[in-house]
mmCIF file of the N, C-alpha and C atoms, coordinates in Angstrom:
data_MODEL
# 
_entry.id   MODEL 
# 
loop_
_atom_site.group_PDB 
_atom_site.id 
_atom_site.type_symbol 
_atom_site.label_atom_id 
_atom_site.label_alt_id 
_atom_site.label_comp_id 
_atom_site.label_asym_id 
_atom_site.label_entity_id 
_atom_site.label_seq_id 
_atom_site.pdbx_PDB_ins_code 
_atom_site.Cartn_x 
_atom_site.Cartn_y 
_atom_site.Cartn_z 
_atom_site.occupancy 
_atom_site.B_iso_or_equiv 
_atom_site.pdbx_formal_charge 
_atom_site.auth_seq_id 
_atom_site.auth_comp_id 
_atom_site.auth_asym_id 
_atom_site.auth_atom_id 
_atom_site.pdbx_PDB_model_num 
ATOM 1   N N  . UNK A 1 1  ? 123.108 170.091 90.418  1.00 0.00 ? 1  UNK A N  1 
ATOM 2   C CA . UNK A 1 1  ? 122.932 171.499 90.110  1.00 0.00 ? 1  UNK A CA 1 
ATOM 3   C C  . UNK A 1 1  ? 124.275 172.180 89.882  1.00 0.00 ? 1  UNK A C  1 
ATOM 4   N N  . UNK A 1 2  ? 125.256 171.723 90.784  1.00 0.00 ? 2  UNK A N  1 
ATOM 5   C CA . UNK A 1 2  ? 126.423 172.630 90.615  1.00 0.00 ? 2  UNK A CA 1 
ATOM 6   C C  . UNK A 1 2  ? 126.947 171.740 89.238  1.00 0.00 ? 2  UNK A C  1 
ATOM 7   N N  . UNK A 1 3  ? 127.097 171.018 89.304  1.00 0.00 ? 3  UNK A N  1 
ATOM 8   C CA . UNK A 1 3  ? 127.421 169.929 87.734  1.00 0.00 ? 3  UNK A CA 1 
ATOM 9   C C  . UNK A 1 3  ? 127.069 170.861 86.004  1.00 0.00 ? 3  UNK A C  1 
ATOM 10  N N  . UNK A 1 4  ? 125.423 171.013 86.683  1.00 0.00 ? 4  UNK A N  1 
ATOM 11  C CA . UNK A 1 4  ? 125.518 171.831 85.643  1.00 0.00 ? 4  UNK A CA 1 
ATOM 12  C C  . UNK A 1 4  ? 125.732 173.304 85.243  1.00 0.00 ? 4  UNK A C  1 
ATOM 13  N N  . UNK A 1 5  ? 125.847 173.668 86.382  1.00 0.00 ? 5  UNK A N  1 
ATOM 14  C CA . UNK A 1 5  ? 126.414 175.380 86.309  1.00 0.00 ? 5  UNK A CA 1 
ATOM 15  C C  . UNK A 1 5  ? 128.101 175.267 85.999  1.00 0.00 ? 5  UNK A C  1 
ATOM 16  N N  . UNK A 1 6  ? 128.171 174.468 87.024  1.00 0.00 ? 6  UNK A N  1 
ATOM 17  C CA . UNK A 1 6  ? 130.087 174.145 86.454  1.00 0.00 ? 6  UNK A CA 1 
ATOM 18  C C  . UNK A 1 6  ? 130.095 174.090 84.795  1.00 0.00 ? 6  UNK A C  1 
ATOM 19  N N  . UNK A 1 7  ? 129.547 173.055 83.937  1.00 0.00 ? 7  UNK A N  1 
ATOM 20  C CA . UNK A 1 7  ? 129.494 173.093 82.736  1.00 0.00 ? 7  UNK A CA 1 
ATOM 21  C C  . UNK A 1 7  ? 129.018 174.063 82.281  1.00 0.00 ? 7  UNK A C  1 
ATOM 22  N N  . UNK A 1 8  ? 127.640 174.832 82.678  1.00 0.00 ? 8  UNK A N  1 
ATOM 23  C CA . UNK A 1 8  ? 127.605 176.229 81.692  1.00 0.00 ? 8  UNK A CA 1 
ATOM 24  C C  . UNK A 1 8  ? 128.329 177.332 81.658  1.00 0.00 ? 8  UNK A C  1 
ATOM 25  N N  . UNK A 1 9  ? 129.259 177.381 82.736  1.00 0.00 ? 9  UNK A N  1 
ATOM 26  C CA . UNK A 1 9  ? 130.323 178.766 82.910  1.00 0.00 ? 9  UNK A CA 1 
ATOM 27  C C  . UNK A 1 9  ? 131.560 178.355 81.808  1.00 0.00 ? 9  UNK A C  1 
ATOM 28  N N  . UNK A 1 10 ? 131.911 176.886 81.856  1.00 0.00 ? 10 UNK A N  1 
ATOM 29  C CA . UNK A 1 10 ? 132.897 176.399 81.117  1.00 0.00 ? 10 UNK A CA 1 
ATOM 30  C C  . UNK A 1 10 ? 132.373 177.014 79.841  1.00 0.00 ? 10 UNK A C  1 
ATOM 31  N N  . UNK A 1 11 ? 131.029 176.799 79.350  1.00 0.00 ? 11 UNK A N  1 
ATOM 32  C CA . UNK A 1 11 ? 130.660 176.939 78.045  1.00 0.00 ? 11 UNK A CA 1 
ATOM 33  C C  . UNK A 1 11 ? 130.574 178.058 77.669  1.00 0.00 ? 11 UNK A C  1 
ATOM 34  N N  . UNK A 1 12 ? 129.972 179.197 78.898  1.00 0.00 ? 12 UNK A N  1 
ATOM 35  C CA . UNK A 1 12 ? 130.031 180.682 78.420  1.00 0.00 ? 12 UNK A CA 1 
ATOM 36  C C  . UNK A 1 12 ? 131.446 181.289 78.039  1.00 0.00 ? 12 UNK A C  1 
ATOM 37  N N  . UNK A 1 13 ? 132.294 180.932 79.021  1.00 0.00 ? 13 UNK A N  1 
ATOM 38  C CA . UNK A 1 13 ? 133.528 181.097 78.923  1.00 0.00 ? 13 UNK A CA 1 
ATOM 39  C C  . UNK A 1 13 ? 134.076 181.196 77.438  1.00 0.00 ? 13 UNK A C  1 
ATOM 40  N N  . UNK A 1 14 ? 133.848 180.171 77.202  1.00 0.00 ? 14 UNK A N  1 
ATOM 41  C CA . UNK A 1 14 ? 134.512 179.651 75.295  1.00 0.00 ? 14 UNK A CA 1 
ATOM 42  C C  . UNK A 1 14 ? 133.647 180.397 74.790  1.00 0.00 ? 14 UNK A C  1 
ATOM 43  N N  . UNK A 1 15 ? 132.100 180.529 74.520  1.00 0.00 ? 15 UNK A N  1 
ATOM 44  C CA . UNK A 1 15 ? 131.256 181.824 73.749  1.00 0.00 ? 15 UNK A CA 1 
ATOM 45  C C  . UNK A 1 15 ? 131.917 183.235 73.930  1.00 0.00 ? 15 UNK A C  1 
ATOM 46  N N  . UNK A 1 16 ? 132.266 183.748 75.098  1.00 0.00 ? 16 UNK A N  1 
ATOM 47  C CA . UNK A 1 16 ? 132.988 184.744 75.417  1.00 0.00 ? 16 UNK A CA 1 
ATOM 48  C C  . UNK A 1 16 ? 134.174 184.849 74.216  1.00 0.00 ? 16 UNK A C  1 
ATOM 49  N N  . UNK A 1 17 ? 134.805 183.969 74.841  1.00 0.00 ? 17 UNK A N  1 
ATOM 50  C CA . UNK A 1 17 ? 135.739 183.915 74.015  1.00 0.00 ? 17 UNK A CA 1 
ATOM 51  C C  . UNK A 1 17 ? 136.286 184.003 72.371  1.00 0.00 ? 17 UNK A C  1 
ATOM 52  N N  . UNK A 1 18 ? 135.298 183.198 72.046  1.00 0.00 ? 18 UNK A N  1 
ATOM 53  C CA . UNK A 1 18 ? 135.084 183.687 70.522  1.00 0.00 ? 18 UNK A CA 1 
ATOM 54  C C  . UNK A 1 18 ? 134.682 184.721 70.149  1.00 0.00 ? 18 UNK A C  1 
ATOM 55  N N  . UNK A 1 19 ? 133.557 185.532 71.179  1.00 0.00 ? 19 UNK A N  1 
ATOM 56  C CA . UNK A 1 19 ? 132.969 186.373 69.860  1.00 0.00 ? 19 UNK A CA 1 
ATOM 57  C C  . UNK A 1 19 ? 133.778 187.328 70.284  1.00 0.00 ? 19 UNK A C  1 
ATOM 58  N N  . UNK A 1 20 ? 134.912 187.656 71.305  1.00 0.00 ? 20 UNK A N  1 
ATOM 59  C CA . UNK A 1 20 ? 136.120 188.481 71.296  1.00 0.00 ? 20 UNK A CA 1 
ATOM 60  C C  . UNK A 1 20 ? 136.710 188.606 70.662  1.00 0.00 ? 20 UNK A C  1 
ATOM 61  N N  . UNK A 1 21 ? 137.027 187.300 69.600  1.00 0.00 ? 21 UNK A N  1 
ATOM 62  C CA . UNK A 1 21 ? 137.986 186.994 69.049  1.00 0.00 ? 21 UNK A CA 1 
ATOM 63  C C  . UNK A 1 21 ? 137.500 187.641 67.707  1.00 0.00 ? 21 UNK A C  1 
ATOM 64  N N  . UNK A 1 22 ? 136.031 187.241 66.928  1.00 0.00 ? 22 UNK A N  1 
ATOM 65  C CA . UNK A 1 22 ? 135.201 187.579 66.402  1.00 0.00 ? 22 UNK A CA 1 
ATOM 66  C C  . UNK A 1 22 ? 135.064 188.589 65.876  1.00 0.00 ? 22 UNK A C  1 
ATOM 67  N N  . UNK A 1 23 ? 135.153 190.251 66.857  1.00 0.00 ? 23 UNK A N  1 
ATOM 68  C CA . UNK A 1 23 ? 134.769 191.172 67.233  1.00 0.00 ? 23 UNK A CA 1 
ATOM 69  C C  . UNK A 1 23 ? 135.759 191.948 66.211  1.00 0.00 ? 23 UNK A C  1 
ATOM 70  N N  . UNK A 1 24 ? 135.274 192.431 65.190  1.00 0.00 ? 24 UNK A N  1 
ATOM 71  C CA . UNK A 1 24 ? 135.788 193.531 64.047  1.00 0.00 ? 24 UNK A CA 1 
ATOM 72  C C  . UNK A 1 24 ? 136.715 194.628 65.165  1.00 0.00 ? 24 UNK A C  1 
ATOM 73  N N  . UNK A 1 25 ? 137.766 195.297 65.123  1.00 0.00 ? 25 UNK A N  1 
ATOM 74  C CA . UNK A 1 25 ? 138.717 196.027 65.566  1.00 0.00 ? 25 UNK A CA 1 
ATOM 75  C C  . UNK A 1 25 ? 138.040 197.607 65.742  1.00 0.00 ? 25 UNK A C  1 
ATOM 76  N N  . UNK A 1 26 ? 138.179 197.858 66.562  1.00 0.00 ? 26 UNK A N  1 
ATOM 77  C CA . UNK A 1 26 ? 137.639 199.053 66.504  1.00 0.00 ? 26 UNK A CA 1 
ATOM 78  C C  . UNK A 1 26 ? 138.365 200.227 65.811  1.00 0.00 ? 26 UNK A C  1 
ATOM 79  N N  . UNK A 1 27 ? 139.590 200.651 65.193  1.00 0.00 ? 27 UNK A N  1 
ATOM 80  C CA . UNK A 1 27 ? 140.594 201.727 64.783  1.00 0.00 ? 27 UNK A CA 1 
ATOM 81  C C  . UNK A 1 27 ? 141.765 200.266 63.715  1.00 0.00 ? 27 UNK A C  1 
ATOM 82  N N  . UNK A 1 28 ? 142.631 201.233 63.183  1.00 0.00 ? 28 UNK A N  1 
ATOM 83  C CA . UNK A 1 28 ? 143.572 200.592 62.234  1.00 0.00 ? 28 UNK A CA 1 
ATOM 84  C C  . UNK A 1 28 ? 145.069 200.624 63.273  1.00 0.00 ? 28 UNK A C  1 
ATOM 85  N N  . UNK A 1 29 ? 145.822 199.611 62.618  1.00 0.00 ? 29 UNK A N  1 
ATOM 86  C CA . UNK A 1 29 ? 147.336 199.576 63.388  1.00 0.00 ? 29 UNK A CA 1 
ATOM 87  C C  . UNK A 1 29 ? 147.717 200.739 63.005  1.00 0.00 ? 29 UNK A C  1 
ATOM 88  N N  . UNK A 1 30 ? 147.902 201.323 62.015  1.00 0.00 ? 30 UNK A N  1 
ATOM 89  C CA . UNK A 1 30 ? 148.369 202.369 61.626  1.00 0.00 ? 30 UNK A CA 1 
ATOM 90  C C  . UNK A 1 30 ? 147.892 203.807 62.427  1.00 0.00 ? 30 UNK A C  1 
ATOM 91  N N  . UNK A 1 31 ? 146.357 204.308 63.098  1.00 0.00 ? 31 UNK A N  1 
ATOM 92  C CA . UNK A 1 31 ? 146.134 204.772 63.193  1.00 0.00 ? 31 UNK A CA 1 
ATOM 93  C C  . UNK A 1 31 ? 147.152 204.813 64.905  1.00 0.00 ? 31 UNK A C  1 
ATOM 94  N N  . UNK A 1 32 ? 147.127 203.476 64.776  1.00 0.00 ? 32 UNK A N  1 
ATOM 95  C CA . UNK A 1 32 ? 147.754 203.599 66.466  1.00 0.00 ? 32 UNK A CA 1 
ATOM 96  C C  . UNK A 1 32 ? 149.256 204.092 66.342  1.00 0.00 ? 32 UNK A C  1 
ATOM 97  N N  . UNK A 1 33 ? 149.907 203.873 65.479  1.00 0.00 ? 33 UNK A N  1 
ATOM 98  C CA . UNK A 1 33 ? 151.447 204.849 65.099  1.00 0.00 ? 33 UNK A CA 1 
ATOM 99  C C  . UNK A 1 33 ? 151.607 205.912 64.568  1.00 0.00 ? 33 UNK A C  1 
ATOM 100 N N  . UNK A 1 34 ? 150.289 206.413 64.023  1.00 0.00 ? 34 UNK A N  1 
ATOM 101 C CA . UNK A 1 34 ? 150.261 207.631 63.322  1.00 0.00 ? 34 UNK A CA 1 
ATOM 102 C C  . UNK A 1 34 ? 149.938 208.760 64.293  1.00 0.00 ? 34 UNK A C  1 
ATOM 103 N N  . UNK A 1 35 ? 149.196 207.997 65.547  1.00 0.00 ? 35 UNK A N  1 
ATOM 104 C CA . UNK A 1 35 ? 148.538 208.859 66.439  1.00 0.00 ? 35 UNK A CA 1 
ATOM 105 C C  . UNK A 1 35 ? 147.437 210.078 66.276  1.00 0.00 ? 35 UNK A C  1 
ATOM 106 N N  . UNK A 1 36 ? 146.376 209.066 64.965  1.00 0.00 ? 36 UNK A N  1 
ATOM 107 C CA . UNK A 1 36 ? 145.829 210.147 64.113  1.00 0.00 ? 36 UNK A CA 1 
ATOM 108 C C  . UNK A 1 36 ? 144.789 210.585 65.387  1.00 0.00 ? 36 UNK A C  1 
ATOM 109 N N  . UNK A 1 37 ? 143.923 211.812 64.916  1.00 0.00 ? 37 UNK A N  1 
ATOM 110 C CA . UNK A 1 37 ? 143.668 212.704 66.111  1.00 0.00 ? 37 UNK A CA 1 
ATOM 111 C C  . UNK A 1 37 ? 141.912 211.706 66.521  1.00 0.00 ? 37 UNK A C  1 
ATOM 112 N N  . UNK A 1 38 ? 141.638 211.156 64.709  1.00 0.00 ? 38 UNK A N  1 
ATOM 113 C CA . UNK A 1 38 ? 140.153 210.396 64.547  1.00 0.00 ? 38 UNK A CA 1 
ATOM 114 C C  . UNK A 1 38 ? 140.308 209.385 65.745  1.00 0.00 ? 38 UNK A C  1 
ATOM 115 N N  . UNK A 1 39 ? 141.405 208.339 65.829  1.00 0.00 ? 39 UNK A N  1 
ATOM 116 C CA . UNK A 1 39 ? 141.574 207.705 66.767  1.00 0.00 ? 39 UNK A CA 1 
ATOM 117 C C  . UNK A 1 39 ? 141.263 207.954 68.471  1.00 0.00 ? 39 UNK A C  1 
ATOM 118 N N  . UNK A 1 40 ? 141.679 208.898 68.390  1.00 0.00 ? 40 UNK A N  1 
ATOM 119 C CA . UNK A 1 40 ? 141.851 209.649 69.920  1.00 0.00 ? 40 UNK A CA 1 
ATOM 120 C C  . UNK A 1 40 ? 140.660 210.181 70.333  1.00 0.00 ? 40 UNK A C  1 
ATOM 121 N N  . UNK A 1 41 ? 139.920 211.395 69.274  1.00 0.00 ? 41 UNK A N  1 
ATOM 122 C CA . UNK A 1 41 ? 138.770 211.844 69.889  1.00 0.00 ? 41 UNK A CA 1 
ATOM 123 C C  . UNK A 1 41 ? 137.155 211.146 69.349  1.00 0.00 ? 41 UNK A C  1 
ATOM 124 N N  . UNK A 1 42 ? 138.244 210.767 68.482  1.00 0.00 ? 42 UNK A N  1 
ATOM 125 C CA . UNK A 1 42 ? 136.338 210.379 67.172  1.00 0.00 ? 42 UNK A CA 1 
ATOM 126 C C  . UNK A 1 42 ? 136.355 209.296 67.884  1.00 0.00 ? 42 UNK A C  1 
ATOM 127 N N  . UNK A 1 43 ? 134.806 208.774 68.478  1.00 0.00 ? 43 UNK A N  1 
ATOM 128 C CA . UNK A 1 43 ? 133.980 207.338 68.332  1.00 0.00 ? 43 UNK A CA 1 
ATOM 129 C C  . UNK A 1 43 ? 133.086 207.370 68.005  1.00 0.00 ? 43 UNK A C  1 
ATOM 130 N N  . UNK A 1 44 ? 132.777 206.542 67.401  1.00 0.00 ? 44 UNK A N  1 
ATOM 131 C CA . UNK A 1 44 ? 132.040 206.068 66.308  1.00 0.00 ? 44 UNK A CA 1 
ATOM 132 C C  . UNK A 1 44 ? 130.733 205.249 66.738  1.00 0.00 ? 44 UNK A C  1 
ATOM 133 N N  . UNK A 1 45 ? 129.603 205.659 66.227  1.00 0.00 ? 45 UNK A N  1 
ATOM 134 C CA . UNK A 1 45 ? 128.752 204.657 66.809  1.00 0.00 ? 45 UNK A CA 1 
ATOM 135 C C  . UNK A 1 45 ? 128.566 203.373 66.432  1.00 0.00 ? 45 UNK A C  1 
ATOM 136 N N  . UNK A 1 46 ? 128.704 202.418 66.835  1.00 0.00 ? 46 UNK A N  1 
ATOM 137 C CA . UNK A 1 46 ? 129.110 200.934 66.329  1.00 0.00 ? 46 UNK A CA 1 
ATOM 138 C C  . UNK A 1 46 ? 127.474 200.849 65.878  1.00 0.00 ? 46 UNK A C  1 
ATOM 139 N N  . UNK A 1 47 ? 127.600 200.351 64.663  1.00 0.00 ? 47 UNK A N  1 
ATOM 140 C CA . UNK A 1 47 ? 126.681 199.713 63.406  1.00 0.00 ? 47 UNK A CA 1 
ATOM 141 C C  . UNK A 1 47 ? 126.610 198.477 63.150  1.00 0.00 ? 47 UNK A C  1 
ATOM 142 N N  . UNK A 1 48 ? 125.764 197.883 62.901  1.00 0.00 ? 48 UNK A N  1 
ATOM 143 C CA . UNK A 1 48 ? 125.658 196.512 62.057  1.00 0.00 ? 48 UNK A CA 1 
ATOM 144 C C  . UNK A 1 48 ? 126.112 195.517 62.721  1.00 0.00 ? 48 UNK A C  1 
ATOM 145 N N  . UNK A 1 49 ? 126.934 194.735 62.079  1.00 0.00 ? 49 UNK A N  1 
ATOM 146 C CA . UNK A 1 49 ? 128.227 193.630 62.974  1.00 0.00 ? 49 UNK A CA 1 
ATOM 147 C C  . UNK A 1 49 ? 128.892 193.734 64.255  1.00 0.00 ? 49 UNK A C  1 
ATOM 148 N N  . UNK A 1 50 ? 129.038 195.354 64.635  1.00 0.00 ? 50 UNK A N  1 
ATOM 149 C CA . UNK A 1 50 ? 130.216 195.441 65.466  1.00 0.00 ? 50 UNK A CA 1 
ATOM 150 C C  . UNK A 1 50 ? 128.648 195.843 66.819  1.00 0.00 ? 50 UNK A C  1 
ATOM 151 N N  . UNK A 1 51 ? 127.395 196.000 65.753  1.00 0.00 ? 51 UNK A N  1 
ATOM 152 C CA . UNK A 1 51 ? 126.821 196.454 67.470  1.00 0.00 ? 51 UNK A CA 1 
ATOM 153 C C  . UNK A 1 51 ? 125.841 195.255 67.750  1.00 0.00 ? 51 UNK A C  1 
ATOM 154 N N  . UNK A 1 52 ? 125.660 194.390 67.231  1.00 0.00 ? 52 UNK A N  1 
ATOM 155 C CA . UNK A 1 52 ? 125.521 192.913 66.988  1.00 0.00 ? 52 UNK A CA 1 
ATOM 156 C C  . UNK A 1 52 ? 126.081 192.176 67.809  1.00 0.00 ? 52 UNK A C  1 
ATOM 157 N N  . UNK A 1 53 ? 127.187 192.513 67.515  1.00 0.00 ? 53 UNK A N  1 
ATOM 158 C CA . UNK A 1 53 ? 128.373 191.771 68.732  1.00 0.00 ? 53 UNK A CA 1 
ATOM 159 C C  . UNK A 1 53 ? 128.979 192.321 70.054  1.00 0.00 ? 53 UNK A C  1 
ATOM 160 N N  . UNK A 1 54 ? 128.526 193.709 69.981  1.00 0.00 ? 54 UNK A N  1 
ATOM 161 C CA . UNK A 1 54 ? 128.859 194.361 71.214  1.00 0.00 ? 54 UNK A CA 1 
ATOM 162 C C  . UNK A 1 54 ? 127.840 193.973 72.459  1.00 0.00 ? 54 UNK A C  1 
ATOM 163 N N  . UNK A 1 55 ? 126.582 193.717 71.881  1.00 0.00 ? 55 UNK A N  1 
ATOM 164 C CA . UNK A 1 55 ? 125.191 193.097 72.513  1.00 0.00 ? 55 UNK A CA 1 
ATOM 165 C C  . UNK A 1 55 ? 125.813 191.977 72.840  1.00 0.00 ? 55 UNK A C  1 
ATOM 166 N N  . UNK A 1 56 ? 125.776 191.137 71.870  1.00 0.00 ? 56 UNK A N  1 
ATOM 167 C CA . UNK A 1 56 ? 126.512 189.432 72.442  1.00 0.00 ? 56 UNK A CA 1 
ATOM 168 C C  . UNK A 1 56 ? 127.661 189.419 73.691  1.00 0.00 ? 56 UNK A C  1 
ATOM 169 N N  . UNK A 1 57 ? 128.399 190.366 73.437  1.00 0.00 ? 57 UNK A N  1 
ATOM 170 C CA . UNK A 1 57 ? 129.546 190.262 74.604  1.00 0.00 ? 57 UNK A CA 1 
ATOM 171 C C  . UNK A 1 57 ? 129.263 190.534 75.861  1.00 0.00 ? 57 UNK A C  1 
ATOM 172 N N  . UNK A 1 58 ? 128.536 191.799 75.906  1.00 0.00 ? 58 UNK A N  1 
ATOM 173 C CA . UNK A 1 58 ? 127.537 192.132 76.852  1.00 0.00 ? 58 UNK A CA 1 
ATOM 174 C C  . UNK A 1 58 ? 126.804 191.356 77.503  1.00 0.00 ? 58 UNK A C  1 
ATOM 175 N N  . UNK A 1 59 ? 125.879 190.939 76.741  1.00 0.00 ? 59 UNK A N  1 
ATOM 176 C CA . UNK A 1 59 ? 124.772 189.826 77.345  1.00 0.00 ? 59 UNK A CA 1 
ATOM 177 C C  . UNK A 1 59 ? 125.661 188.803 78.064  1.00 0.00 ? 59 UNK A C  1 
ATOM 178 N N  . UNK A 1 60 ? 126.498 188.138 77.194  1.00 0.00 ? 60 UNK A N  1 
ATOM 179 C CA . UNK A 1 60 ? 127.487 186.654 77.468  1.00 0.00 ? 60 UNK A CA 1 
ATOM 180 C C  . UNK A 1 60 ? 128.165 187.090 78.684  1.00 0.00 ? 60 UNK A C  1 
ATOM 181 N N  . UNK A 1 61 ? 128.722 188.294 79.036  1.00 0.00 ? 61 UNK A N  1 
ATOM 182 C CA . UNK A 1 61 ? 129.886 188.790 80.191  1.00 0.00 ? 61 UNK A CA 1 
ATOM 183 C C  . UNK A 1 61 ? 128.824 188.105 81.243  1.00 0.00 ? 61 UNK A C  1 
ATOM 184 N N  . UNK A 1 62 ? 127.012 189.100 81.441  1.00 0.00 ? 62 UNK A N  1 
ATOM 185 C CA . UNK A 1 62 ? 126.678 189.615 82.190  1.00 0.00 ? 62 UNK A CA 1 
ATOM 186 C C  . UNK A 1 62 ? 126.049 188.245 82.794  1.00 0.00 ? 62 UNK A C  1 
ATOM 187 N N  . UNK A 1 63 ? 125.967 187.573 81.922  1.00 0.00 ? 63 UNK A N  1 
ATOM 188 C CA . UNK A 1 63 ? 125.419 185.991 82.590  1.00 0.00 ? 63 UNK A CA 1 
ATOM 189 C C  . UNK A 1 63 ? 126.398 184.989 82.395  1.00 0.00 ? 63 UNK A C  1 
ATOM 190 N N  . UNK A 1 64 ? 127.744 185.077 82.563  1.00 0.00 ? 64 UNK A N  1 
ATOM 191 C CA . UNK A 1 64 ? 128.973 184.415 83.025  1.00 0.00 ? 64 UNK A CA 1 
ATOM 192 C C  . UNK A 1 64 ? 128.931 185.451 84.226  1.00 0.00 ? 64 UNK A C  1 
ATOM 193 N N  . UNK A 1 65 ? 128.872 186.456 84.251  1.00 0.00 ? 65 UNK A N  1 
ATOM 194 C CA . UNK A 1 65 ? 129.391 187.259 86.102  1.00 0.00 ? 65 UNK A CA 1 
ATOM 195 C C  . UNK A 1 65 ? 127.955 186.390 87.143  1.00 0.00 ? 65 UNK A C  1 
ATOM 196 N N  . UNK A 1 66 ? 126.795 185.887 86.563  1.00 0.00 ? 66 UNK A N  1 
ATOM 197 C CA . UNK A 1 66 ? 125.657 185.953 87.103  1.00 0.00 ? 66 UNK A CA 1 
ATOM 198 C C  . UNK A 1 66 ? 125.832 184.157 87.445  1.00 0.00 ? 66 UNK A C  1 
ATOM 199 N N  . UNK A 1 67 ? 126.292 183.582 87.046  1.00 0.00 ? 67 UNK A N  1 
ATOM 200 C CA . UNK A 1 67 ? 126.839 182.052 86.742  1.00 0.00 ? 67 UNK A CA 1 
ATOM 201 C C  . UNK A 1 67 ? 127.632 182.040 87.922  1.00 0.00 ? 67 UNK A C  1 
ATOM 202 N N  . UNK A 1 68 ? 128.508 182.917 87.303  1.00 0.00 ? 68 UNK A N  1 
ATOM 203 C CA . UNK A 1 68 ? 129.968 182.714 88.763  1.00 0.00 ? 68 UNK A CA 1 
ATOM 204 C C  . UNK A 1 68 ? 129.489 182.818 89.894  1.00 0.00 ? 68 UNK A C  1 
ATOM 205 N N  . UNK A 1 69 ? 128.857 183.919 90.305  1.00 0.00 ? 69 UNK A N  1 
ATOM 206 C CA . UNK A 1 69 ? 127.898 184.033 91.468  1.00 0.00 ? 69 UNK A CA 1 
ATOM 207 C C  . UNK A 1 69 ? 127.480 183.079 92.119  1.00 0.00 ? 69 UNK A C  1 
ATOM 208 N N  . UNK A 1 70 ? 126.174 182.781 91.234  1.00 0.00 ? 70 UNK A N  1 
ATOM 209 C CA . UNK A 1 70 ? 125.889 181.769 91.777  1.00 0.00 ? 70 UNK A CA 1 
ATOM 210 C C  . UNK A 1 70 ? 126.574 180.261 92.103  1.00 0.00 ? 70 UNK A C  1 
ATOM 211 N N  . UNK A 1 71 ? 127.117 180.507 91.472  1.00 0.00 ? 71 UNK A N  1 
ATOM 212 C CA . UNK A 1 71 ? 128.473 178.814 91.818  1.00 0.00 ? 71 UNK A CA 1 
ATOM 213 C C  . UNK A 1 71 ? 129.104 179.062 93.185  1.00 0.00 ? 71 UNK A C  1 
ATOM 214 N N  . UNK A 1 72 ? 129.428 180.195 92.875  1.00 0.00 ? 72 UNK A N  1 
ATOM 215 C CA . UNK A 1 72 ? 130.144 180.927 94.522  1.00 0.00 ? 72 UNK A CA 1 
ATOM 216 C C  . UNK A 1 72 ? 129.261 181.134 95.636  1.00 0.00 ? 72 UNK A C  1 
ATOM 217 N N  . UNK A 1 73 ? 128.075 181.028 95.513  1.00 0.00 ? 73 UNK A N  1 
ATOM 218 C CA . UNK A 1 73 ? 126.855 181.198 96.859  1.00 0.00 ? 73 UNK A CA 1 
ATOM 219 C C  . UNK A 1 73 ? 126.929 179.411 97.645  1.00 0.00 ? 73 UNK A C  1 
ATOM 220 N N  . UNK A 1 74 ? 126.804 178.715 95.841  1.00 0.00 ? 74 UNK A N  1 
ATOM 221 C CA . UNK A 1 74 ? 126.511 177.208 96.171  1.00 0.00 ? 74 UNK A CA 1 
ATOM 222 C C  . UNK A 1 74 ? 127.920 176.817 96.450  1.00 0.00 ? 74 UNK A C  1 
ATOM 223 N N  . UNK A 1 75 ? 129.178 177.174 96.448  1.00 0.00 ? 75 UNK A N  1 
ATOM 224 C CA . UNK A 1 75 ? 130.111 176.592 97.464  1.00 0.00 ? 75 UNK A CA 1 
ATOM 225 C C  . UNK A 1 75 ? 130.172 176.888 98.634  1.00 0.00 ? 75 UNK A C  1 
ATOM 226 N N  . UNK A 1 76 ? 129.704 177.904 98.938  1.00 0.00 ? 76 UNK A N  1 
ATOM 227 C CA . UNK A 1 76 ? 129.901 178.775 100.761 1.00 0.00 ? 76 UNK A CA 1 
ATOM 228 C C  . UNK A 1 76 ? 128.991 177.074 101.442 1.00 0.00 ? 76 UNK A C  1 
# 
């Protein structure tokens, strides 16, 4: 049992990981030196791709925190 939770945290881990990587930018570099004001106060409601993937990261965090857990009950 722990064998395979050990391997699925490894695996969420790397899913995590990608779709971070994945994950369209939320603002421009520029906006971050320009210190435009859209940056600062405007957010935006994430659409399409970016709320697609905001779900995925979400979901993936919340059952890697739920994984760890339990790995950590079954070592005590």
């Amino acid at each position: 049992m722990q064998n395979i939770l050990t391997i699925a945290i490894i695996v969420l881990a790397v899913l995590l990981i990608l779709a971070v990587a994945v994950q369209p930018s939320k603002n421009s570099s520029s906006a971050n030196i320009t210190g435009s004001t859209q940056a600062l106060g405007g957010r935006r409601k994430a659409r399409g791709f970016e709320a697609a993937m905001d779900r995925v990261i979400r979901v993936l965090g919340l059952v890697f925190m739920i994984v760890a857990l339990i790995l950590a009950k079954l070592a005590v």
